[in-house]
C-alpha positions in Angstrom: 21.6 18.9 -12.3 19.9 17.0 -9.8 18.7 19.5 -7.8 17.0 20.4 -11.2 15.7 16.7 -11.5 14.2 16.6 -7.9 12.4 20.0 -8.8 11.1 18.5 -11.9 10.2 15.6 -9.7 8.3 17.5 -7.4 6.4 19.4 -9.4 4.9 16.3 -11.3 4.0 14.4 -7.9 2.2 17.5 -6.9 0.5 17.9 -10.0 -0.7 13.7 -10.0 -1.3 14.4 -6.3 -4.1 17.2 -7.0 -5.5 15.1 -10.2 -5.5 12.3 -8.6 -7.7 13.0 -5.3 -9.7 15.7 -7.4 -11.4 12.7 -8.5 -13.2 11.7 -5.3 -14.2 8.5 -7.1 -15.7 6.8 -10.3 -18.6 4.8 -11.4 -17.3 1.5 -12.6 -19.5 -0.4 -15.5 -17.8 -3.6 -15.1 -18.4 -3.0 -11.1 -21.8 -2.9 -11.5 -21.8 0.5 -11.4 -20.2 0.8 -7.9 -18.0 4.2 -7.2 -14.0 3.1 -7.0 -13.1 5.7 -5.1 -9.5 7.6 -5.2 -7.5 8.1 -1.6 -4.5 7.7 0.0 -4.3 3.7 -0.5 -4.1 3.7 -4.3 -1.7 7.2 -3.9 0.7 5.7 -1.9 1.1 2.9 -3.8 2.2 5.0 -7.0 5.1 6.0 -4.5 5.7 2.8 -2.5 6.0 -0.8 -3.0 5.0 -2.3 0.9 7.5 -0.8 3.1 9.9 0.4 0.5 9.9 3.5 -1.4 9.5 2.6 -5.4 12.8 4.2 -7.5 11.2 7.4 -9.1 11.7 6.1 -12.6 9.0 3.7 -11.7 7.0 6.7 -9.9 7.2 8.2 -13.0 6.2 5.7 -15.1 3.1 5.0 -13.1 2.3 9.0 -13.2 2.3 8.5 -16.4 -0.3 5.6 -16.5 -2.2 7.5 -14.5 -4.8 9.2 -17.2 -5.4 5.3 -18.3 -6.9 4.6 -14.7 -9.8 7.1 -15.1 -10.3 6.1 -19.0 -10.0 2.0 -17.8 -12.4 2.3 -14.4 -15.0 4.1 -16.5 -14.9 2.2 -19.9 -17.9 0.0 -20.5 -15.1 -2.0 -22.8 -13.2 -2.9 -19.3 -13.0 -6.5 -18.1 -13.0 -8.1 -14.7 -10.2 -10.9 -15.4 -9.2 -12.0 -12.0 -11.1 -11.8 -8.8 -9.1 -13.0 -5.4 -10.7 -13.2 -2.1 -7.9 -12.0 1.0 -8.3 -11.7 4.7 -10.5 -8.7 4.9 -11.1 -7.2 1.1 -11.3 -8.5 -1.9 -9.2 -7.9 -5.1 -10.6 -7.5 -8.6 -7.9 -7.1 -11.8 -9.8 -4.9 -14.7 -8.5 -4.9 -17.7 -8.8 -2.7 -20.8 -7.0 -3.1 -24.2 -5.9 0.8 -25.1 -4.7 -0.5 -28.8 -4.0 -3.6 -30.8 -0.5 -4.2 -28.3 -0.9 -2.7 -25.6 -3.3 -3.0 -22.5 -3.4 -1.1 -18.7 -4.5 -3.6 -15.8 -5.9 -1.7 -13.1 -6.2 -3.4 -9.3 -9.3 -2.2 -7.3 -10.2 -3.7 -3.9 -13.4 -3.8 -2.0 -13.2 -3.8 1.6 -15.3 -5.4 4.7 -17.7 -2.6 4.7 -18.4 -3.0 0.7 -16.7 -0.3 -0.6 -14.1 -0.3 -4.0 -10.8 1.3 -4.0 -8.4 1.8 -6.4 -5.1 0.4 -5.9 -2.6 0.3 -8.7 -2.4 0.5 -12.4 0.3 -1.2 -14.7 1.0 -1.9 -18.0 
């Protein structure tokens, strides 16, 4: 049985993995049109949190809130509702309401040389 869960495991990270750096990156509307792009940063998130690897029932669950990031980053209804200035990037929250209860928050960061990255989604 959990060889079979593993396998089933696998199978979806390799299948987010391909989606997700097919992308290359987005035009963001509420960016001013800037390109978010899609790399390793926001990847390894989905699968780690800092240093430690995230339980995969929480990999899962971000898979899965993975075909809002490309819907949220390209939406001209999407909302910058937080913007925080760190040592060497800059964060901005976006925020887009899916239905009347429920909404994704997606973290993007733009770095020294001006360039936006996606980071994380949640829910």
């Amino acid at each position: 049985m959990l060889n079979e869960i593993n396998y089933l495991y696998n199978i979806r990270l390799e299948k987010i993995r391909e989606a997700y750096f097919r992308i290359g990156y987005l035009k963001c509307p509420c960016l001013n049109n800037q390109h978010v792009y899609f790399n390793q940063i926001g990847f390894r998130h989905f699968l780690r949190k800092g240093r430690l690897i995230r339980p995969i029932k929480d990999q899962i669950r971000r898979f899965g809130l993975f075909e809002f990031a490309v819907h949220a980053i390209t939406s001209n209804e999407t909302q910058v509702v937080e913007i925080r200035q760190n040592r060497g990037f800059v964060s901005y929250a976006l925020e887009l309401k899916i239905s009347k209860n429920y909404k994704v928050k997606i973290i993007v960061i733009r770095n020294d040389e001006g360039h936006y990255h996606f980071v994380s989604i949640m829910d």
